[in-house]
C-alpha positions in Angstrom: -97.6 -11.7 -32.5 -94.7 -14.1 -31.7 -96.8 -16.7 -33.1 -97.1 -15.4 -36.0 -93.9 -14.9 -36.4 -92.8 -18.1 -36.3 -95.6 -19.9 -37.8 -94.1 -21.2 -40.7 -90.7 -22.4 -39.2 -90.5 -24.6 -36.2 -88.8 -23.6 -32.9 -87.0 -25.0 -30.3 -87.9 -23.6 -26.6 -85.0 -23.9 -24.4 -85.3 -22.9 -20.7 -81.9 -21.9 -18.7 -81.8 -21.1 -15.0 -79.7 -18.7 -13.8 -79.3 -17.6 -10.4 -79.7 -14.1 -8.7 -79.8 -12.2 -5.8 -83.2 -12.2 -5.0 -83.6 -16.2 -5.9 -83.8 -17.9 -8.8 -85.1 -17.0 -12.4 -85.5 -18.2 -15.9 -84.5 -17.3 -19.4 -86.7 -18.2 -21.6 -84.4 -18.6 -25.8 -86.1 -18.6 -28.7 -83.2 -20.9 -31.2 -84.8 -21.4 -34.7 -84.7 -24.9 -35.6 -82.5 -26.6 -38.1 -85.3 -26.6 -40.5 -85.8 -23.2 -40.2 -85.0 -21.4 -43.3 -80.8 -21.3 -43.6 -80.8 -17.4 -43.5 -82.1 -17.5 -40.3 -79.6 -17.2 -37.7 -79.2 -20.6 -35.7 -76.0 -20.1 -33.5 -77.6 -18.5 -30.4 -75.9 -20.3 -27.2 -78.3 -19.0 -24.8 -79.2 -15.8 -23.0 -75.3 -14.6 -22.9 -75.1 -14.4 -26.6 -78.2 -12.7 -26.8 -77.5 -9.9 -24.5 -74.4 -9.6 -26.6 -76.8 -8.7 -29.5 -78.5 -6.4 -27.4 -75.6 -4.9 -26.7 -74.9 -4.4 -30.3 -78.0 -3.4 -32.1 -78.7 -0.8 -34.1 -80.9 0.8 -31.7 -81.0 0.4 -28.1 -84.2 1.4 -25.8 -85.3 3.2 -28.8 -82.2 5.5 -28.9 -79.9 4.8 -32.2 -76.3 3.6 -31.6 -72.9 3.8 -33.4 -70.9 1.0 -33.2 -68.4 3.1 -31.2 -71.1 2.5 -28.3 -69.8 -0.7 -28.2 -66.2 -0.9 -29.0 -66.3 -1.3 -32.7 -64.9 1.2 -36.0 -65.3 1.8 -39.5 -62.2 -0.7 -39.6 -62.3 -3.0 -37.2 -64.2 -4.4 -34.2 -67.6 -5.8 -33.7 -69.9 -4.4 -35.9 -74.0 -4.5 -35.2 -75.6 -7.9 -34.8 -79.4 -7.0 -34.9 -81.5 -4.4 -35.6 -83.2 -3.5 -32.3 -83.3 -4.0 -28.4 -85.5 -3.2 -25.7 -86.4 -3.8 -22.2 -90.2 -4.7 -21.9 -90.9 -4.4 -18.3 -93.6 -6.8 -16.8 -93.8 -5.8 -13.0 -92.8 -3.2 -10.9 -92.3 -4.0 -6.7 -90.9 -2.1 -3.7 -90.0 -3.6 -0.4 -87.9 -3.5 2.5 -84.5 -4.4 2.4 -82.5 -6.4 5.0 -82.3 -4.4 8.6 -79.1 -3.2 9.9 -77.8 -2.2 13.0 -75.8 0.8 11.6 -74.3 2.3 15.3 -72.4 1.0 18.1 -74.1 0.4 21.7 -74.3 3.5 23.3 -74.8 2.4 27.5 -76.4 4.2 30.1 -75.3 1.1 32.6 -74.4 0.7 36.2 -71.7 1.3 37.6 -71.9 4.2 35.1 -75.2 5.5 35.4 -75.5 9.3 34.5 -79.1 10.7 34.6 -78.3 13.1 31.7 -76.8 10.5 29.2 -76.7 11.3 25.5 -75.8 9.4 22.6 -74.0 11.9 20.4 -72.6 11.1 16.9 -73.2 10.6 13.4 -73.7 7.0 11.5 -73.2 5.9 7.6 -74.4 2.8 5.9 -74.3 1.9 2.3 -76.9 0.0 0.3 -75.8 -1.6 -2.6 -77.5 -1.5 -6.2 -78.7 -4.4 -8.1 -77.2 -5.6 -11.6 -78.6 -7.4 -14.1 -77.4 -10.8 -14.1 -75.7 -10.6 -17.7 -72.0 -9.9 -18.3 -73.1 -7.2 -20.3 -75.2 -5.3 -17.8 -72.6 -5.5 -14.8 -71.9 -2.1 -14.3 -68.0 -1.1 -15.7 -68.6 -3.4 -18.9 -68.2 -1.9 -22.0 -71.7 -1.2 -23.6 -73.4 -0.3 -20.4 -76.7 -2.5 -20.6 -77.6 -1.6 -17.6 -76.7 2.0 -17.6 -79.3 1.9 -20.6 -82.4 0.8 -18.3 -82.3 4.0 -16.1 -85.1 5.7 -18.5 -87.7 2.5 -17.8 -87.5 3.5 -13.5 -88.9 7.2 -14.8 -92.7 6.4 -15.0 -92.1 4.8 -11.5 -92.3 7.1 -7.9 -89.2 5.5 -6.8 -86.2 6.8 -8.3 -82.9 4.1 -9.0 -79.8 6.3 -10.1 -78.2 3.3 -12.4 -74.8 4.8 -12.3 -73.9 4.2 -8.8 -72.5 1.1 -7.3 -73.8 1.9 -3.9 -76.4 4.3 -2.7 -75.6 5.9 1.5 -77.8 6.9 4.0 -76.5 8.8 7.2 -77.6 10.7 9.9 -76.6 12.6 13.3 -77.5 10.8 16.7 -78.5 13.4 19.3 -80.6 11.0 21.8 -80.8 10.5 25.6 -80.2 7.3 27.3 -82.3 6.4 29.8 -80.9 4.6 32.9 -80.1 0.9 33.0 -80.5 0.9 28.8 -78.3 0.9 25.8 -79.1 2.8 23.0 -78.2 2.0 19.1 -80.0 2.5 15.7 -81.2 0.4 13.0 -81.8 1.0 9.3 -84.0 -0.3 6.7 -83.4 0.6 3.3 -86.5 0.7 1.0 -85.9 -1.0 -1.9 -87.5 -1.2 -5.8 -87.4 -4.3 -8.0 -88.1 -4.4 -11.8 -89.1 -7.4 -13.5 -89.0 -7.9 -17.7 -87.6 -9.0 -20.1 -84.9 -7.9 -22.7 -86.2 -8.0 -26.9 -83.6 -8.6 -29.8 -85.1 -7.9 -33.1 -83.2 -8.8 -36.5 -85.8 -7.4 -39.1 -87.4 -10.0 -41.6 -85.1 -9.1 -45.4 -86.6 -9.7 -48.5 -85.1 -11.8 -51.3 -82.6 -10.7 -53.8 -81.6 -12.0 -56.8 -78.8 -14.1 -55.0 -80.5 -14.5 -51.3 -83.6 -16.2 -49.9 -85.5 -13.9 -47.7 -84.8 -13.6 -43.8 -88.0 -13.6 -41.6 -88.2 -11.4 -38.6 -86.0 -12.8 -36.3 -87.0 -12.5 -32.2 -85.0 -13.2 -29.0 -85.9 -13.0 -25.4 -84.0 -13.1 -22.2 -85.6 -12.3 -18.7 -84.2 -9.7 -16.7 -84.6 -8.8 -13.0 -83.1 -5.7 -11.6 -83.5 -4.1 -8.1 -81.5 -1.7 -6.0 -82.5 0.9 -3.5 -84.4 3.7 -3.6 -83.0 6.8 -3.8 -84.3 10.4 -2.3 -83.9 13.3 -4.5 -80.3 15.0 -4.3 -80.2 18.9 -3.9 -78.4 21.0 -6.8 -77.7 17.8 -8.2 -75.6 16.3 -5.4 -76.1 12.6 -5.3 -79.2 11.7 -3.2 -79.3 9.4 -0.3 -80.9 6.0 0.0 -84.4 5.7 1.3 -85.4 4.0 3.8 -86.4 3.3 7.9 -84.5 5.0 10.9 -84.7 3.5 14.2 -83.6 4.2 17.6 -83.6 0.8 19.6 -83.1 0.5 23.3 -82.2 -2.6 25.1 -81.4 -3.9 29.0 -77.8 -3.2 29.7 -76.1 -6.6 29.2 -78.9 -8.4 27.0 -77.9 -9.1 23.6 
């Protein structure tokens, strides 16, 4: 479909890295050539500027947007830059996240020994949630990009809440310690990545008696987000972060 699209104009392919959390990814710009035809727009800097149209289109993940949404008036401000914006999603992962050991060493060492030994207490860890690697997607930005992507996680088992910075997981230690051991615990959150890209639209104008017309105009910029996964919260509390509890022993003195 692309391809038709631009069949009649030539186009520049311009590849920019940009680095992320989970390694290293490209953004792949669509720039119309200077001999496309002059209506066409021909100032898009790279992916930035492009998320910044996202940001501003008419309608965004197929819900329509005033230009309130993104900081603009009926006087003043930024007004819409292109027609439409989605996030096309192209793969869908879970895995496990770094493990951490979440509790202090709880001994059960000489000269101490005590048959009955308990480890009693409670432990919290948080896991933090992915962004997308735009300006405009950081969560706290005006616009809220990445706010906008919590409807594409629906279809998925997983569940990633999109407006939280970090997700907790906790729990209450009640164990025994056998002799000569130490006793501590270690989490492993579960974690969900989604892979896509985002898709800014400017829809093709026909000519008037004082302007050329203004084919359809498309504009890509990959997108990776990931975060935890999060567990269901009762009566609409917040829910905790998924993932693997373990209770570890080790020799008294080893490390």
């Amino acid at each position: 479909m692309a391809k038709r699209r631009f069949k009649n104009k030539k186009v520049r392919y311009v590849a920019i890295g940009t680095a992320i959390t989970s390694g290293a990814a490209v953004a792949i710009v669509l720039l119309p050539s200077a001999n496309a035809a002059p209506e066409s727009r021909t100032t898009v800097s790279g992916p930035e500027e492009i998320m910044r149209m996202c940001e501003r289109s008419k309608v965004l993940e197929g819900k329509p947007q005033h230009i309130s949404d993104f900081g603009g008036s009926g006087i003043a401000g930024p007004g819409f830059e292109a027609d439409s914006c989605e996030f096309v999603e192209t793969k869908f992962e879970t895995f496990n996240g770094p493990t951490e050991k979440v509790t202090i060493d709880f001994p059960n060492c000489p000269p101490d020994l005590n048959p009955e030994a308990v480890a009693d207490g409670s432990w919290t860890t948080s896991v933090a949630q992915g962004e997308g690697k735009y300006k405009v997607t950081q969560q706290g930005a005006v616009g809220g990009l990445f706010g906008a992507l919590s409807g594409a996680w629906v279809k998925h088992k997983g569940t990633l809440d999109m407006t939280i910075r970090t997700a907790t997981a906790s729990e209450t230690i009640n164990r025994p310690i056998p002799e000569g051991k130490e006793l501590f615990v270690e989490f492993t959150p579960k974690m969900q990545r989604m892979t896509g890209k985002w898709v800014v639209k400017i829809d093709a104008k026909p000519a008037t008696t004082v302007l050329n017309p203004v084919p359809e105009q498309i504009f890509e910029a990959e997108e990776v987000v990931e975060g935890p996964v999060i567990l269901p919260g009762a009566a609409g509390a917040p829910g905790a972060a998924d993932g693997l509890i373990e209770t570890k022993l080790k020799d008294c003195g080893s490390r």
